[in-house]
Each structure stands twice: as C-alpha cells, then as structure tokens.
C-alpha positions as CSV (number, residue, x, y, z in Angstrom):
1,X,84.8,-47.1,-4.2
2,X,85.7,-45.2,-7.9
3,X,82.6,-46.4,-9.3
4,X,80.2,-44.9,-6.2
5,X,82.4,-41.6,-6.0
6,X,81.4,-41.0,-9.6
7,X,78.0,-42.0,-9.2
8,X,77.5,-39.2,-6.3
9,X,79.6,-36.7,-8.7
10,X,77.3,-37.4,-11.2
11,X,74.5,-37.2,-9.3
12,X,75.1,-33.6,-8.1
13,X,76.5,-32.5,-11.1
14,X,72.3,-33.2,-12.2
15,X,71.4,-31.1,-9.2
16,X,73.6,-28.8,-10.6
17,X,72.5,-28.1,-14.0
18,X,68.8,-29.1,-13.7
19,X,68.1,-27.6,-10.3
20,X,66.4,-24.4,-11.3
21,X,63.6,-27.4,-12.7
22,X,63.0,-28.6,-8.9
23,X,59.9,-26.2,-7.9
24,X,60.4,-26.9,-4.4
25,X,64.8,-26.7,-4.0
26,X,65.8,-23.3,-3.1
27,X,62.6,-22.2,-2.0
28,X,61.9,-23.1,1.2
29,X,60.5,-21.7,4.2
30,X,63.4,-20.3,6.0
31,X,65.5,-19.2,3.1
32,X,66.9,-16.4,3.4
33,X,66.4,-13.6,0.1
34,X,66.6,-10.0,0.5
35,X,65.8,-7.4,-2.0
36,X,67.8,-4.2,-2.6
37,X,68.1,-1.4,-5.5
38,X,70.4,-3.5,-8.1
39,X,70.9,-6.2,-6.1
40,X,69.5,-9.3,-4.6
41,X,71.1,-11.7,-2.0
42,X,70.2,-15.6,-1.7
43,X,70.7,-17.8,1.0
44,X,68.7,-21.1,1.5
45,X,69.4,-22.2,5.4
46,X,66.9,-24.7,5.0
47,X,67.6,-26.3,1.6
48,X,71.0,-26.6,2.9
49,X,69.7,-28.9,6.1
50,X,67.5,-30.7,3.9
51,X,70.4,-31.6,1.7
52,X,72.8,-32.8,4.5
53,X,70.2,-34.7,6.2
54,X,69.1,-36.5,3.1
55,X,73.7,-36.9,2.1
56,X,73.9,-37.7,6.1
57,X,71.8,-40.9,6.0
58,X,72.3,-41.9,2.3
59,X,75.8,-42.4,2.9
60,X,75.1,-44.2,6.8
61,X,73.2,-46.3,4.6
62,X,75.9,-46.9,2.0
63,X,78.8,-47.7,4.3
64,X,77.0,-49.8,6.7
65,X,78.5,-53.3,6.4
C-alpha cells in the first residue's frame, strides 16, 4: 500500500512540475479565464472533471480484488 501511495505522489508531483508542457491540460473548453487591468484569474472546470474521472476509475481499477 506504501509503495502505490508513492507511486501516485510521484506521479502528480510530474503533473506538477511538467504540466505547463501538456498543450492540452489547463486549456480546455469550459475553463474558466478572465482578463482584467493587472490581473488575470484562472479556473479550469473541465480539466478538473477530466482529472477526477481519469483518478475515479484508475483507482476502481486498482482496488478491485
């Protein structure tokens, strides 16, 4: 169980760092950016579903027995 939470800490901690590399992550239809004088403001709705739907089954997959 050690070894496999690591493996998924590791595995995001690459998201992390070499995310801004993914053309497609953060940019999806649906995200949410707005635009001001000075300031921006980033939200991706979508990216986030993506990502727990792709963790959700993933991890069905991993603890079926």
């Amino acid at each position: 169980m050690l070894m496999i939470a690591g493996t998924i800490l590791f595995v995001i901690g690459l998201a992390v760092t070499y995310g801004d590399r993914i053309p497609f992550l953060g940019r999806l239809p649906g995200d949410i950016h707005f635009e001001g004088k000075g300031s921006s403001f980033h939200f991706p709705v979508v990216t986030c579903i993506v990502i727990s739907v792709i963790a959700t089954v993933v991890l069905n997959f991993l603890g079926r027995k």
